[in-house]
C-alpha positions in Angstrom: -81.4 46.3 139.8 -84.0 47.0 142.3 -86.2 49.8 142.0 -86.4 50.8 146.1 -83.3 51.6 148.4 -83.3 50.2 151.9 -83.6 52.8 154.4 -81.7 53.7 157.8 -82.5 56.3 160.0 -80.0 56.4 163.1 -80.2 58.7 166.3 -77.8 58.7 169.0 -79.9 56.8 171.4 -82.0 54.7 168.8 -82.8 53.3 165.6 -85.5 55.6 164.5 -86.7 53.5 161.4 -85.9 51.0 159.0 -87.8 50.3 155.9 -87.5 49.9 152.0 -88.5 53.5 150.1 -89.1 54.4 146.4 -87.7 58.1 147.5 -86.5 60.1 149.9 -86.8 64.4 150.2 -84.4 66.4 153.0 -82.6 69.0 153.1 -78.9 68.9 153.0 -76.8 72.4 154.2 -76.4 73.2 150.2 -80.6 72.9 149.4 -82.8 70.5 149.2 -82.2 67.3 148.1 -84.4 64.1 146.6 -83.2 60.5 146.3 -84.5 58.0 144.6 -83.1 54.6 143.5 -79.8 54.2 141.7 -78.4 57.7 143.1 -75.4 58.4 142.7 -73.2 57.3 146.1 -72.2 60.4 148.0 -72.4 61.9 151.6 -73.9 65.3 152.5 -74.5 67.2 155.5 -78.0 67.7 156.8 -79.6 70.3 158.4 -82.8 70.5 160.2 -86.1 70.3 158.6 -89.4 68.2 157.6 -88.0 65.0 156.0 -90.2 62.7 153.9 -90.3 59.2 152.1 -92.4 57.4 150.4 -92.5 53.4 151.5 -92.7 50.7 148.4 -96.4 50.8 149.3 -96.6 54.1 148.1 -97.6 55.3 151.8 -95.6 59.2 152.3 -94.1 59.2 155.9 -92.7 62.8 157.5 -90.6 63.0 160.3 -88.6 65.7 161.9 -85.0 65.4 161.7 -82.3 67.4 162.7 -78.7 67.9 161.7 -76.5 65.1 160.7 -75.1 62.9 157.5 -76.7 61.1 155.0 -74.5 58.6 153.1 -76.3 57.1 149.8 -75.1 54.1 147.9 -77.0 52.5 144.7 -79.2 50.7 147.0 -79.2 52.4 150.7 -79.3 55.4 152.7 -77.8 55.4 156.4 -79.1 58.7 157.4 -77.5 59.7 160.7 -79.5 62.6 162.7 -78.6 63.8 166.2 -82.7 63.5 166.4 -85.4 62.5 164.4 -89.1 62.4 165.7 -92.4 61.5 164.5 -95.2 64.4 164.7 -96.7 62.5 167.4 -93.7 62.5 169.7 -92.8 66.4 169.0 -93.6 68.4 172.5 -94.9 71.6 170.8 -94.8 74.0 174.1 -91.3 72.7 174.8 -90.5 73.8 171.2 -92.0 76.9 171.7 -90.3 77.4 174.6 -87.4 76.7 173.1 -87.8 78.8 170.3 -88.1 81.5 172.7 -84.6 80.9 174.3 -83.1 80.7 171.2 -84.5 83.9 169.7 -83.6 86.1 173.0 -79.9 84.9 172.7 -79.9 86.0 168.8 -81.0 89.2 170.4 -78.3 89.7 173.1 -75.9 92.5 173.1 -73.1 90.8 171.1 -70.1 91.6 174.2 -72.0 88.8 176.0 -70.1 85.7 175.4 -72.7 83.2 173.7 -72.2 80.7 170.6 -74.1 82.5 167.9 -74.0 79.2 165.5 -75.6 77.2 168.5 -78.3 79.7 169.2 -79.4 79.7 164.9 -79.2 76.3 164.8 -81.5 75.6 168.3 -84.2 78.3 166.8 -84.1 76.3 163.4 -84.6 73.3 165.1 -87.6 74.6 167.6 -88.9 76.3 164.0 -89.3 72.7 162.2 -90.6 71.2 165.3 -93.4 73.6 165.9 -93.5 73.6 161.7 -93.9 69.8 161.5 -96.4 70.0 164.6 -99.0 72.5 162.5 -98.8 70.0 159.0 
């Protein structure tokens, strides 16, 4: 049995990489999680943060990547992200500025009708972004 997994990492509007990995670290909604070949199959939810692999030449990649689903099976991972970016394509004053938005909604007086789940999950977003941008 091979000792890498073929990896897949999907976004709405692209294909955001494909390569074989020796391992893969993200964070899932119930911690953080690390794959590495032979894993057990199973699907989790993912939530935004720093993602990592390491490549069969043993180079470590991080990415941004946002919520979605990873699915796992002995020998692949389709990990499907509503956005993943490289730190090179993150626009650190628009996730500042969306940090900002995000952060003065949280703060609102809670009469005012706004989605309280979307607001946390915009700021954690903006947070990795500007996170992954500092590394």
């Amino acid at each position: 049995m091979a000792e890498f997994m073929n990896l897949k990492i999907i976004t709405a509007d692209r294909e955001f990489h494909h390569e074989e990995i020796v391992q893969l670290n993200t964070e899932s909604v119930e911690g953080q999680i690390g794959i590495l070949p032979k894993h057990v199959p199973s699907i989790v939810a993912l939530k935004p943060t720093i993602s990592q692999f390491i490549n069969t030449k043993k180079e470590k990649k991080e990415f941004f990547s946002s919520s979605g689903v990873l699915k796992v099976t002995r020998d692949e991972i389709i990990m499907l992200c509503d956005a993943c970016e490289w730190p090179e394509e993150i626009d650190v004053q628009r996730a500042k500025r969306s940090k900002e938005r995000a952060e003065k909604r949280l703060k609102q007086d809670k009469d005012i009708d706004i989605d309280i789940e979307r607001a946390k999950m915009s700021l954690m977003r903006a947070l990795m972004r500007i996170k992954m941008k500092e590394m």
